[in-house]
N, C-alpha and C positions, 0 to 999 in steps of 0.2 A: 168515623171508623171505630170496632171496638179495639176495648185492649189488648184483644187476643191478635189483631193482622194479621187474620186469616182469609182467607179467597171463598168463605160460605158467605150463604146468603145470610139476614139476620133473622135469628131463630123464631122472631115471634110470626113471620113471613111465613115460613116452613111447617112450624108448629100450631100456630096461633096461639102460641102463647108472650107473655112479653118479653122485652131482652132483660132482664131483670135475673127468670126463671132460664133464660139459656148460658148467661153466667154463672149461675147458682154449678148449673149443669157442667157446662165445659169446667169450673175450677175442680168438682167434685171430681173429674175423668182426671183433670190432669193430677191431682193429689194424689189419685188411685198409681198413677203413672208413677210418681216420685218416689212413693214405697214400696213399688218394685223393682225400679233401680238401684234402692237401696241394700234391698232383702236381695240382690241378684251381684252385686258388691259385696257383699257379706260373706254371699256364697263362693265368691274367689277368691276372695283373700283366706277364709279357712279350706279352701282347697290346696292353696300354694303355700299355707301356714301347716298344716297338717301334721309334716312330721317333724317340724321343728317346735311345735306344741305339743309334740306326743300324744296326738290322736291316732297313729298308727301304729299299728302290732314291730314287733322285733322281725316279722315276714315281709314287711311292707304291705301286708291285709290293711284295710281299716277296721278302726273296733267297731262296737257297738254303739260307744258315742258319736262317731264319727257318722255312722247312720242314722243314727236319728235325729241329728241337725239337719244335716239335708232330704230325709226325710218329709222332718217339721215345715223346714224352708219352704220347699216344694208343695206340702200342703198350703200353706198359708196362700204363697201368690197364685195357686191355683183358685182359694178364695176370694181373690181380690178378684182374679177375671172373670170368674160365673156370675158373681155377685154386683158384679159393678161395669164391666164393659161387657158384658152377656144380659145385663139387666135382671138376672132374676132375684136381687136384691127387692126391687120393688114389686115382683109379685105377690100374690095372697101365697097363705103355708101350705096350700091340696098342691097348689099347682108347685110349687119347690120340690115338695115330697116326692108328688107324680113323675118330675125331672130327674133328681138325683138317686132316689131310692133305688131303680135298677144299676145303675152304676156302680151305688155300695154294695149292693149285694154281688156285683162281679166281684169287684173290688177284689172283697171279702174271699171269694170261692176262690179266685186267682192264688192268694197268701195262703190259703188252706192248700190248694196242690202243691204250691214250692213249698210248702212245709212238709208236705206227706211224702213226695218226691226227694227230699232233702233226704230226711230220715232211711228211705229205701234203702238205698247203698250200706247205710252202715248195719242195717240189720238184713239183709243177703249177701255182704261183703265175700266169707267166705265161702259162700254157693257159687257166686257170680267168679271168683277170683281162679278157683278150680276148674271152671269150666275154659276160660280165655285162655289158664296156663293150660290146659290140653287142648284146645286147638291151635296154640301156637307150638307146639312139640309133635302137632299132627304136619300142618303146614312145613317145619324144618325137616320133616323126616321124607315128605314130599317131596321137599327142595333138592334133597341129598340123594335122592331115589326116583328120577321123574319115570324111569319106565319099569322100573317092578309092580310085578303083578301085587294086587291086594292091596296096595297104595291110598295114600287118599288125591281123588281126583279133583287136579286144580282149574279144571274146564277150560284145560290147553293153553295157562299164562304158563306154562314152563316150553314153551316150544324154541326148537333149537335153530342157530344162527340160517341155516339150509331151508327149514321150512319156510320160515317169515322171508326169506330172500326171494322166495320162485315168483318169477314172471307173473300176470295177472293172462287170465283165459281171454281170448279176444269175446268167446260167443258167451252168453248167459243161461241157461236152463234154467 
């Protein structure tokens, strides 16, 4: 039996390689294993430490450091699993590249829109801000006036308790 008592067959069976090399193997998985349980401990105890370290702003935001710990975190054990339980740790470099290079490149484009999209608001803040306040001064003036002429028309959500009440028609046209 090996040391592992596990219910596989023995890997040199499977692989045709010896049990030597599927120890080598299984320890290397499970190491991969134990430094992400670590790095994933890590990751909640500075979650539930946070504001009693003063990683978080006086709004209760997180700052900046506070992102990019878990950020980093996040990168890391995301290395551990492509690299070592996805195997592409032991491919050749074309085929790594071939793999993850479209991914950075979303990646990448992703962070560029939340960042271009971030920025938006505060430079058409006050374009966007005049417009919302006049059509919410349009809509109250509606509210206040559902049947004067020249109004702005709210496509019938102001209809009155008598309308919404009437019977339904038996026949349909």
């Amino acid at each position: 039996m090996s040391e592992f008592h596990d219910d596989y067959p023995q890997y040199e069976f499977m692989a045709h390689h010896s049990e030597e090399d599927g120890k080598k193997k299984r320890r290397k998985l499970w190491n991969v294993f134990w430094i992400m349980l670590v790095v994933t401990i890590i990751e909640l105890i500075i979650g539930f430490q946070a504001s009693s370290w003063g990683l978080l702003n006086d709004d209760r935001t997180s700052s900046i450091v506070l992102k990019v710990l878990f950020i980093g975190l996040t990168i890391g054990k995301a290395y551990f699993i492509v690299f070592s339980f996805m195997h592409l740790g032991d491919e050749k470099k074309a085929m790594k590249w071939s793999i993850l290079a479209p991914y950075t490149i979303f990646i990448i484009y992703l962070i560029g829109i939340c960042v271009e999209e971030a920025n938006y608001c505060r430079v058409n803040k006050h374009e966007m801000d005049n417009i919302i306040v006049q059509q919410k001064i349009e809509l109250n003036e509606a509210a206040k006036h559902p049947h004067a002429e020249g109004g702005h028309d709210a496509g019938g959500a102001h209809e009155t308790h008598e309308e919404t009440a009437k019977p339904a028609e038996s026949g349909h046209h």
